[in-house]
N, C-alpha and C positions, 0 to 999 in steps of 0.2 A: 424537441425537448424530451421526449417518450422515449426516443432513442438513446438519446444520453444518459435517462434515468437507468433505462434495462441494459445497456453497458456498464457503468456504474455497479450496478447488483449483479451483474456475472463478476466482475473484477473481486466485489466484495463477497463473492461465494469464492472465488480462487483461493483466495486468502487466507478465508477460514478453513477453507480444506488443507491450505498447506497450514497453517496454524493447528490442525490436528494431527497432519502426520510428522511433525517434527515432536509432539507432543509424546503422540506414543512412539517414539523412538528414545527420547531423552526418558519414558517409562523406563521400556524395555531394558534401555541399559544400567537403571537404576537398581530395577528388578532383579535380574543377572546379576546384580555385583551382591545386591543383598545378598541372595544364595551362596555363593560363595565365597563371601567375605566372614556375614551375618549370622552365619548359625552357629550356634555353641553345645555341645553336647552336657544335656544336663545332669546334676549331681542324680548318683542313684540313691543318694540316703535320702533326696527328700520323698516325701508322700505324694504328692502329684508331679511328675517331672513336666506334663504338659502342660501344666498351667504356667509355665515359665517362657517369657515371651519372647526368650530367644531363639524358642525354638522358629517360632513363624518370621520368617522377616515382613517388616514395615513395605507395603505397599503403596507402592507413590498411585496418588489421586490422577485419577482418568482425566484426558480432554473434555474439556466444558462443553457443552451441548452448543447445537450450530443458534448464534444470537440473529434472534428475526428483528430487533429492536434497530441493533448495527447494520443490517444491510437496509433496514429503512433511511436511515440517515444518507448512506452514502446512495441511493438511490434519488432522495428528496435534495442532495446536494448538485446532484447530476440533473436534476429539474431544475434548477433555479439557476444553473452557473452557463446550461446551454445560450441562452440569448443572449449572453454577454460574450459567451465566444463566437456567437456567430455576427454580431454587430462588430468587434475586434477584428476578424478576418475580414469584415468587409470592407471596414477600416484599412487596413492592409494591402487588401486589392487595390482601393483607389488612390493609396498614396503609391503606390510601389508598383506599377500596372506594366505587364510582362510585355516588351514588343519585339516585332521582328529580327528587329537589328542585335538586341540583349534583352536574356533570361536569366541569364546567371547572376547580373549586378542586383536585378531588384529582389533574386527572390535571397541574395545574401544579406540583404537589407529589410527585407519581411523577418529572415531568422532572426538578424540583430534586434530590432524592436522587439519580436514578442521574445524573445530572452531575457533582453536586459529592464522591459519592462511590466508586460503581462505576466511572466512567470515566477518572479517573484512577489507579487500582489494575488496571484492566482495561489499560490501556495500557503500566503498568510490568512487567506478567507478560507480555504482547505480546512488549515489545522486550529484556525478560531472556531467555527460553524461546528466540526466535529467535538470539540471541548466543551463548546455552551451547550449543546445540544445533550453532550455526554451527561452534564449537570454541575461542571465546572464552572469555578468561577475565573477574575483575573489573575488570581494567584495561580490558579490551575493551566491557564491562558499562557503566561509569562515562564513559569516551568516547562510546559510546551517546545514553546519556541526557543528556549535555553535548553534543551535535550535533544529537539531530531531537527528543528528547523530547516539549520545551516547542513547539515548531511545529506538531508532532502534535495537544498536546492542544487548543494554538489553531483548529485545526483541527475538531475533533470539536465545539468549544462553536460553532463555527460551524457547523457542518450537522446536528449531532444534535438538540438542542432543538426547533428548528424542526418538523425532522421527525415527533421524538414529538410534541410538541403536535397536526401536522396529521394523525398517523397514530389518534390517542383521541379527537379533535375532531370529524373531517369524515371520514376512509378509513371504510366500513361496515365491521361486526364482521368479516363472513366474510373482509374483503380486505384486513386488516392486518396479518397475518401473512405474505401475499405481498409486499405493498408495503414493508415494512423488512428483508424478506428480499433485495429487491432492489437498495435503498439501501443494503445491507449490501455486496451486491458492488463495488457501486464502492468504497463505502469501505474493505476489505479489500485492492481494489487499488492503493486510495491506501498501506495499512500498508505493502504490500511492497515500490512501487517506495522510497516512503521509507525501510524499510529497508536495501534492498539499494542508497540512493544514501550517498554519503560525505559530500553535506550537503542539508539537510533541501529541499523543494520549495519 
């Protein structure tokens, strides 16, 4: 559970850091254009020319400071959601148990299950938890899930299957719990810039 929490909070520091440098880039080229667009050479007949606010261009507002409040959440979401994935996989193991003879059918069948129905329940307590927590209500809730939801989960059928399949197929036993460990952090960082954007990526 500790584990997952302090994954979680690297994914949700990933985020934010890319959450600042896309910020001061979309500055920068703000800033840039003012200059060159924005400046007007002022009248000399008046008495102060500098007090004329054409002369400064409008500076766009800096990246928000890094939110310790948001990487609690998705930390404390990464506590709470571990013993339910790890009861799910174990669930998995014993319906779907790898033998001798075939590897490939069960573990195409562990994919199927937790696709078609861990990961879209796993998505919907995601983007609930993060909303109530945010200080949202249902209305807040239902706007949610009607802006990133479904991009979301297009998203996850897109990178996750893949993944398990090459994580039960080809990663050796000892290093497939590092390896989706690690695929996990991007895609946790994908959760939160998603979250915290107003529409979906």
């Amino acid at each position: 559970m500790i584990t997952n929490a302090v994954l979680g909070g690297i994914a949700d520091t990933v985020a934010q850091s890319l959450t600042v440098i896309r910020a001061r880039s979309k500055r920068n080229v703000s800033l840039g254009k003012d200059i060159s667009d924005g400046i007007e050479m002022p009248d000399l007949d008046e008495k102060s020319p500098f007090a004329s606010e054409s002369i400064i261009p409008h500076r766009a507002p800096g990246p928000s400071p890094f939110d310790f409040e948001r990487l609690t959440r998705f930390m404390s979401y990464g506590f709470i959601m571990s013993p339910l994935q790890f009861q799910w996989f174990a669930f998995l193991s014993r319906a779907f148990p790898f033998t001798k003879q075939s590897a490939t059918v069960p573990a195409l069948q562990r994919v199927c299950f937790d696709q078609l129905i861990f990961a879209p329940i796993g998505l919907a307590c995601f983007f609930t938890f993060m909303t109530v927590t945010e200080g949202g209500g249902r209305r807040a809730v239902t706007r949610k899930f009607q802006d990133v939801y479904l991009p979301a989960l297009k998203a996850n059928f897109m990178l996750w299957p893949a993944v398990q399949i090459l994580n039960f197929r080809v990663i050796p036993l000892q290093f497939q719990i590092p390896f989706v460990s690690t695929v996990g952090i991007a895609w946790t960082a994908y959760l939160s810039v998603t979250n915290s954007a107003d529409e979906p990526l």
